[in-house]
C-alpha positions as CSV (number, residue, x, y, z in Angstrom):
1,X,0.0,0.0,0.0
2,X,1.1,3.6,-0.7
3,X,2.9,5.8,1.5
4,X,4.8,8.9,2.1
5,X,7.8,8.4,4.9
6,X,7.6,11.3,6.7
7,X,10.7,13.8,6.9
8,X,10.8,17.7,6.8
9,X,10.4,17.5,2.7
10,X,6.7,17.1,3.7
11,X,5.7,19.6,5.9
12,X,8.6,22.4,6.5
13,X,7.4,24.5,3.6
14,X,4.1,24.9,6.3
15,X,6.2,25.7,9.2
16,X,5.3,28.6,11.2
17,X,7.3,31.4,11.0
18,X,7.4,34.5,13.8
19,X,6.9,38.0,11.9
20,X,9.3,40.5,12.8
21,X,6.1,43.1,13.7
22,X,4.3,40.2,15.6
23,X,2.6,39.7,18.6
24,X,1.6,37.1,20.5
25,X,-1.4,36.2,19.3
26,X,-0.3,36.6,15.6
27,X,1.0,33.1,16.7
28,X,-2.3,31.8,17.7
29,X,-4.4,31.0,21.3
30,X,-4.7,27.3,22.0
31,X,-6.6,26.3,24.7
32,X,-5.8,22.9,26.4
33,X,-8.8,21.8,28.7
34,X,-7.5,20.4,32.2
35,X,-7.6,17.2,33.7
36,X,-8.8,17.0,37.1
37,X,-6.8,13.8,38.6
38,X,-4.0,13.7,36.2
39,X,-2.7,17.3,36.3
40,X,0.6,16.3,35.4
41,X,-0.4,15.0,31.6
42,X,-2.7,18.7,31.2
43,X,0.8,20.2,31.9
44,X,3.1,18.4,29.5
45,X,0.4,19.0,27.0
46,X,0.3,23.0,27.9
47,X,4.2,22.9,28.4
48,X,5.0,21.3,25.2
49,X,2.2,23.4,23.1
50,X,3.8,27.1,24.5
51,X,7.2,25.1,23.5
52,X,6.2,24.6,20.0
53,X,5.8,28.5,19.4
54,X,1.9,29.2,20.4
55,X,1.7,32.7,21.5
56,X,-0.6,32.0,24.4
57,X,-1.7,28.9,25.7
58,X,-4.5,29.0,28.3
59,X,-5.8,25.9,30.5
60,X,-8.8,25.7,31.4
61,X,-9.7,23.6,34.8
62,X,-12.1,23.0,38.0
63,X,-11.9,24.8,40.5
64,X,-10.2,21.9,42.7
65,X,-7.2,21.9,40.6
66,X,-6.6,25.3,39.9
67,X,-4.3,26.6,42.3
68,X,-2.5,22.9,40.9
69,X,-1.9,24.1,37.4
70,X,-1.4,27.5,38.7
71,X,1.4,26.7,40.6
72,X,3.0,24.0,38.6
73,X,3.0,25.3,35.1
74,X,5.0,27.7,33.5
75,X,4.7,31.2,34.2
76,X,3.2,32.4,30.4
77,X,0.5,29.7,30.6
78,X,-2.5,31.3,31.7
79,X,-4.9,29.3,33.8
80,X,-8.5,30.1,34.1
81,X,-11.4,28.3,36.4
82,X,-13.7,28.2,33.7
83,X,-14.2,25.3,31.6
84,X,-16.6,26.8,29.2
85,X,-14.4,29.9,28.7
86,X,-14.3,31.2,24.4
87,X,-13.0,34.1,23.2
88,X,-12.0,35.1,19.5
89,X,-8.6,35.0,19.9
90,X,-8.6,31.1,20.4
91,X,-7.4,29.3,17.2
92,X,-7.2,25.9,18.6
93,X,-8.1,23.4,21.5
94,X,-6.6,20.4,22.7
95,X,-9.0,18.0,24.9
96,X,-8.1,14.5,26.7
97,X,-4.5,14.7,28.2
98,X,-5.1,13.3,31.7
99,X,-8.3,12.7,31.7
100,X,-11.8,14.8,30.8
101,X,-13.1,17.5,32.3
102,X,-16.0,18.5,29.8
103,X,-17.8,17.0,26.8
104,X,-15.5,17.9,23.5
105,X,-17.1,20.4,21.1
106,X,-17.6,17.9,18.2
107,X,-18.6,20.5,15.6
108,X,-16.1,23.2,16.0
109,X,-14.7,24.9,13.1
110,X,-11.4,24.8,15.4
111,X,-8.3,23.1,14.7
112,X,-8.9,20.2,17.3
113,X,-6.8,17.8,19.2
114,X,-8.6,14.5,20.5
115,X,-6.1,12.7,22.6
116,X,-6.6,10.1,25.9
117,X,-10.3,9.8,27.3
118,X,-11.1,12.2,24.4
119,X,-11.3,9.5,21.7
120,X,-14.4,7.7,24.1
121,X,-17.6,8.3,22.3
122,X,-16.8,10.1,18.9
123,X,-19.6,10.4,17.0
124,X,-19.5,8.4,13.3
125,X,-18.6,11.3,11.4
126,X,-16.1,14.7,12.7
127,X,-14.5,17.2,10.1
128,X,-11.2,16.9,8.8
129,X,-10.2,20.1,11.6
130,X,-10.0,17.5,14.3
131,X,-7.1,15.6,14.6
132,X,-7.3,11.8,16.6
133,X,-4.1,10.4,18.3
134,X,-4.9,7.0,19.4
135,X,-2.4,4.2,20.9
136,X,-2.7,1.2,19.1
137,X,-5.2,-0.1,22.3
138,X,-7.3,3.1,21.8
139,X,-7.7,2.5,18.3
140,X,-9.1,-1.0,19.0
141,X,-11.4,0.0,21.5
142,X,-12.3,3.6,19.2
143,X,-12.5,1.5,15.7
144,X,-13.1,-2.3,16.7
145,X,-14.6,-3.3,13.4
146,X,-11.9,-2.2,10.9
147,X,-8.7,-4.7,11.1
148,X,-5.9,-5.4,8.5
149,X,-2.4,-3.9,9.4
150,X,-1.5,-0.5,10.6
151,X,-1.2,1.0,7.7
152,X,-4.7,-0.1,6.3
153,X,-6.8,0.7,9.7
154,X,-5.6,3.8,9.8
155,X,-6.2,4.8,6.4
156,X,-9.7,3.5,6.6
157,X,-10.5,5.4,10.3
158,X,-9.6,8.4,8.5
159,X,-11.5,8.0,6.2
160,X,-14.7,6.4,8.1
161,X,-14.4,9.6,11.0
162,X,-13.5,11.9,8.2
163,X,-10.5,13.3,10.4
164,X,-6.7,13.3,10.9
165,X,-5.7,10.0,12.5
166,X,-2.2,9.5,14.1
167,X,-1.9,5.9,15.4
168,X,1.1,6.3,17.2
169,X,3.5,2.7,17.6
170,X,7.0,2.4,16.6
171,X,6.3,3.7,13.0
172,X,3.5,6.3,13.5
173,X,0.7,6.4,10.6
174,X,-0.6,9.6,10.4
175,X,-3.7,9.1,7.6
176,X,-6.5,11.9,6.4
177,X,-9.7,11.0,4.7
178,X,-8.9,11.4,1.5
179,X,-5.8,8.4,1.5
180,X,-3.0,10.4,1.7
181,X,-1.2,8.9,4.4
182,X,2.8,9.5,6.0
183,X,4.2,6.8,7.8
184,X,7.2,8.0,10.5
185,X,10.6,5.8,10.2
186,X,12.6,7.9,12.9
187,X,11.0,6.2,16.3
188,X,12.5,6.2,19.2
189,X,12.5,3.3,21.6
190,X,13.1,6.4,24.3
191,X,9.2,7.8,24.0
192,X,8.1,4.4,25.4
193,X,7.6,6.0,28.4
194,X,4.6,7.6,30.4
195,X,3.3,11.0,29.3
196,X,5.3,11.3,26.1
197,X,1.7,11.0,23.9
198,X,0.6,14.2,26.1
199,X,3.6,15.8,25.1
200,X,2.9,15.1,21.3
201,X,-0.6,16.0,21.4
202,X,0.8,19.7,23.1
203,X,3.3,19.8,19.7
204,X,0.2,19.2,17.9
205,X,-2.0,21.9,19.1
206,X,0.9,24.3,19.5
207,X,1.4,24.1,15.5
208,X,-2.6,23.8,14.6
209,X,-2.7,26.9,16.9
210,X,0.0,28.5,14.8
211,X,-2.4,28.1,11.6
212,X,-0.7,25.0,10.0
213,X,-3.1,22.6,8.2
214,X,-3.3,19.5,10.2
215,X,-2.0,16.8,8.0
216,X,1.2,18.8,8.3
217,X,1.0,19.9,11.5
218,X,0.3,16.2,12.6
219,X,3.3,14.7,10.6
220,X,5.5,17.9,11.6
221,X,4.9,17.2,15.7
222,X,5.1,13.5,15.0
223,X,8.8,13.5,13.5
224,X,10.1,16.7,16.0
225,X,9.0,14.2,19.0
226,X,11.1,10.9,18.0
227,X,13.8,13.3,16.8
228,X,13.8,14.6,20.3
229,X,14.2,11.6,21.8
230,X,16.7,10.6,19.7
231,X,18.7,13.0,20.8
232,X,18.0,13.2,24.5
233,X,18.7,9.5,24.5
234,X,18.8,7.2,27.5
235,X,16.9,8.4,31.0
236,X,14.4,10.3,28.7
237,X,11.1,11.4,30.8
238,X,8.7,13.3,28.7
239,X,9.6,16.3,30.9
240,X,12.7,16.6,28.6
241,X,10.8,16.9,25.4
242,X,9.5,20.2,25.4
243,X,12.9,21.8,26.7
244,X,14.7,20.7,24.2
245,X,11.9,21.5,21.3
């Protein structure tokens, strides 16, 4: 089956660049939806999406967790006890790392992130602005009826959802709806370790917020992340990622 192997040749022409006149939110507003238990996922997601070059990146949480993610993240990341908060300047959202803590919008004209406990009860059909990053056992339990390798399932959940998949594995497959599909040689044994798929869904939102198209954006964050942790090498926590972005 065809594929692209994913590299810089296919997405740094899409690249965001920072305008010399700029400011912050001519890089984009994402806004990354807190978990309530797991705070620590919420914040590599926030962490690694301010990383990537967003120019504000807000979380929104409960009100039992706030003074958590206000004391724990990064000084630019703006936290706000309000999980229905919306304003204009938002260009992206992010839900699932660490857990939910409201319903995802499923028809948003948003560039959209559905990571974690977010890929639970999708409806059949999404748009091709959301963006689904499923482990192979979240793909299973998300699309149980379509089987056949990697490559194949992914290419036909894409096309069945109508969105962005990235299964992530070894070789990520990152597959949109209309069959194009990228498939990522550069793993790194390293990411097999916890909270490194919050991290790439972050990278992900950071560059959607940014105003790259999603295929790219998704293939862009997926290949940064293993280079990362190529280079980081042995000891690698996902901590590590975002610094070294």
């Amino acid at each position: 089956m065809k594929y692209i192997e994913n590299s810089p040749k296919v997405w740094s022409e899409y690249l965001p660049i920072k305008k010399q006149d700029g400011h912050k939110y001519d890089s984009g507003h994402a806004l990354i939806y807190g978990a309530a238990e797991l705070t620590g996922a919420t914040r590599l997601a926030a962490t690694a999406c301010a990383r990537i070059g967003a120019g504000m990146v807000t979380v929104l949480t409960e009100a039992k967790v706030v003074n958590v993610y206000r004391a724990s993240l990064p000084a630019c990341i703006l936290v706000r006890e309000d999980l229905h908060y919306m304003s204009k300047t938002v260009t992206a959202k992010v839900y699932g790392p660490g857990g939910m803590s409201v319903v995802p919008d499923y028809e948003s004209a948003l560039p959209t992130v559905l990571d974690a406990d977010a890929l639970c009860d999708l409806p059949e059909k999404l748009s091709e602005n959301y963006v689904l990053t499923p482990h192979e056992d979240e793909f299973l339990k998300v699309f149980p009826d379509i089987s056949g390798g990697r490559l194949e399932r992914a290419k036909e959940a894409a096309k069945t959802i109508n969105s962005i998949i990235v299964l992530k594995g070894p070789e990520t497959v990152i597959a949109e709806p209309n069959s194009r599909t990228v498939v990522n040689k550069n793993g790194s044994p390293y990411l097999a370790t916890a909270g490194t798929g919050d991290v790439l869904a972050g990278m992900i939102g950071g560059l959607l917020a940014q105003g790259m198209p999603c295929f790219e954006a998704a293939c862009a964050a997926v290949w940064m992340h293993a280079e990362c942790a190529e280079k980081i090498g042995k000891g690698l926590i996902a901590d590590d990622i975002p610094d070294y972005l």
